[in-house]
C-alpha positions in Angstrom: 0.0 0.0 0.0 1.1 3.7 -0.9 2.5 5.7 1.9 1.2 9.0 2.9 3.1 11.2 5.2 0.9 12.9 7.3 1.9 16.6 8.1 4.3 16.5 5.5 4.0 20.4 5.9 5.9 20.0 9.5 8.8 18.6 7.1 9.1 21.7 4.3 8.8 24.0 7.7 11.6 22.0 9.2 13.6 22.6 5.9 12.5 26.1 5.7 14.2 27.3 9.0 17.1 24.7 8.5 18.1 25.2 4.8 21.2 22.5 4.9 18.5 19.5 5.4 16.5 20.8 2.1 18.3 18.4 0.3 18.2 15.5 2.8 14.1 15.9 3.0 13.4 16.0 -0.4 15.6 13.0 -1.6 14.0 11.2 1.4 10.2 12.2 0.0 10.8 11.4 -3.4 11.8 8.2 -2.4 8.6 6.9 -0.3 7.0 8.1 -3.2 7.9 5.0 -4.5 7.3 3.2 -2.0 4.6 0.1 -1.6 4.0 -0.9 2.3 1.8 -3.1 4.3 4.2 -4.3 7.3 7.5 -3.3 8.4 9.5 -5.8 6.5 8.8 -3.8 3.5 9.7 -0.1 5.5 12.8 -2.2 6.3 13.7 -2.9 2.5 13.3 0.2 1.8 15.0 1.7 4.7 17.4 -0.7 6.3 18.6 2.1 8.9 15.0 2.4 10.1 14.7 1.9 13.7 11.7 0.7 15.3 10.8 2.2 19.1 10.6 -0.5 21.6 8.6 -0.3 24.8 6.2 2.6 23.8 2.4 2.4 23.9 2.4 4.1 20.0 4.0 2.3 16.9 7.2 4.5 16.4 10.0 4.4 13.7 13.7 6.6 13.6 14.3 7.4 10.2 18.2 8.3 9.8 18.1 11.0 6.9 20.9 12.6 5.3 24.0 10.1 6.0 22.7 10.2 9.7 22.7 14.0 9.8 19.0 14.2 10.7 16.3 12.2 12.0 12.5 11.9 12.1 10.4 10.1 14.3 7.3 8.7 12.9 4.3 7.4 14.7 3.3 4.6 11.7 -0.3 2.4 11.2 -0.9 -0.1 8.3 -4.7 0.1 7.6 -6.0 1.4 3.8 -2.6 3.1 3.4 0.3 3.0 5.4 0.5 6.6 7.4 3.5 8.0 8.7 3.0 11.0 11.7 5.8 13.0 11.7 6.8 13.3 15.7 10.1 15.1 15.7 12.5 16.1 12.8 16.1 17.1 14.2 19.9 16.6 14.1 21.5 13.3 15.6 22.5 15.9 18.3 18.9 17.2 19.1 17.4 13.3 18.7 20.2 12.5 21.5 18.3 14.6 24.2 14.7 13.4 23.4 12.5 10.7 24.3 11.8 9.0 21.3 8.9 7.4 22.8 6.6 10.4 23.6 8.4 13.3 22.0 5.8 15.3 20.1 7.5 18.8 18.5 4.4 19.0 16.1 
């Protein structure tokens, strides 16, 4: 199933007030354009870096973006498409200091 990225607007704003990760995001967009999901085996192929939050009441992925530079937190579901909620969007530096299980920047 296609994958939508819900708030995808929270990403462009990201970019907007941190110009350096413009080109990170948009390679990283235009390639779950692609994409074709229905577990996360197939976010895996696609993404081998993905991490997937253990221990947390919410389904929650780490997507490493820009050789590691940045990452995004995504709270996921599988039903008619696959949905990604963008949680947090920061450098490794600022994902260091947050709690990756109930951060919630937008």
């Amino acid at each position: 199933m296609k994958v939508r990225v819900i708030t995808e607007d929270s990403i462009w704003s990201y970019c907007k007030a941190n110009a350096r990760s413009l080109p990170s995001f948009h390679i990283f967009l235009e390639k779950l354009k692609n994409c074709n999901w229905s577990d996360l085996n197939d976010m895996k192929n696609d993404f081998p870096k993905v991490s997937i939050v253990g221990n947390c009441s919410n389904n929650r992925i780490v997507f490493d973006i820009g050789g590691n530079n940045y990452r995004m937190i995504c709270d996921y579901n599988f039903y008619k498409t696959c949905c990604l909620y963008v949680a947090f969007i920061g450098t490794h530096a600022e994902y260091d200091k947050v709690d990756a299980c109930t951060v919630q920047m937008f």
